[in-house]
N, C-alpha and C positions, 0 to 999 in steps of 0.2 A: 504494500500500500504506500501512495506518495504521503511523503511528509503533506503537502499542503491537502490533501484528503482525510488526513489523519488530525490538523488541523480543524478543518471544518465539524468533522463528525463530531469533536469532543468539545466546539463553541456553541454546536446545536444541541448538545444534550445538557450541557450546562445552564444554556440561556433562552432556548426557543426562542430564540431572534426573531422581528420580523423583518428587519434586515440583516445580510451576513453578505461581504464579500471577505476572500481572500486573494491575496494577490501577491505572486511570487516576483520581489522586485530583485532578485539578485543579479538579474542581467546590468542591471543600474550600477551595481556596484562590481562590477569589474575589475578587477586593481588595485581593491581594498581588502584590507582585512580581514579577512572570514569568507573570502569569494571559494564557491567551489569551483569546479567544472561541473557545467550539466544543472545549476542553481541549486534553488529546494535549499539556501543558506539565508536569504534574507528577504520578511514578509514584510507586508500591511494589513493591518484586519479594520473595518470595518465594521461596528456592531450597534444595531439598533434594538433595545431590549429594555422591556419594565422592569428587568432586576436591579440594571441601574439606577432604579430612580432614586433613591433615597443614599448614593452613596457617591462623594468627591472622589475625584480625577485618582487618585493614588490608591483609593479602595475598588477602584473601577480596572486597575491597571492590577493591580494584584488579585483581585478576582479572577483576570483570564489567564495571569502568572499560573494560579493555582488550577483551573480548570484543563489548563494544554500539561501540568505534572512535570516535576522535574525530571524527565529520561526526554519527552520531548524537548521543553525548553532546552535542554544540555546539546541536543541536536541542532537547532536553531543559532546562528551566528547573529542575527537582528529582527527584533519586531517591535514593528510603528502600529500605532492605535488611534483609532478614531471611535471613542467610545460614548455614546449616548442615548436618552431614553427614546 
């Protein structure tokens, strides 16, 4: 399974979004830091979700910390967040 599939599946079970994109930008980062071959090294997620509603930017940002687990996270070289209700 692709990391960004594996991605998805565990921000819709956590959050029933009714919106979700993912999006693998590590072609962007080419010649930086964490770049693989072949990407699936650096995202952007998109999440539109009432779970957020009652919780700031850093409890929003640690929420999907914790919902993608750390064996994925550890996988992942970057991820950008666009988190709201």
């Amino acid at each position: 399974m692709s990391k960004t599939t594996e991605i998805e599946e565990k921000l819709i079970s956590a959050f029933s979004p009714r919106e979700l994109l993912v999006r693998d930008d590590s072609e962007r980062h080419r010649g930086h830091a964490g770049y693989q071959e072949g990407g699936e090294s650096h995202y952007h997620v998109v999440i539109r979700s009432d779970v957020f509603k009652d919780l700031n930017r850093i409890k929003r940002h640690r929420a999907v910390h914790d919902a993608l687990g750390k064996d994925l996270m550890g996988r992942i070289h970057a991820l950008s967040m666009d988190l709201d209700v």
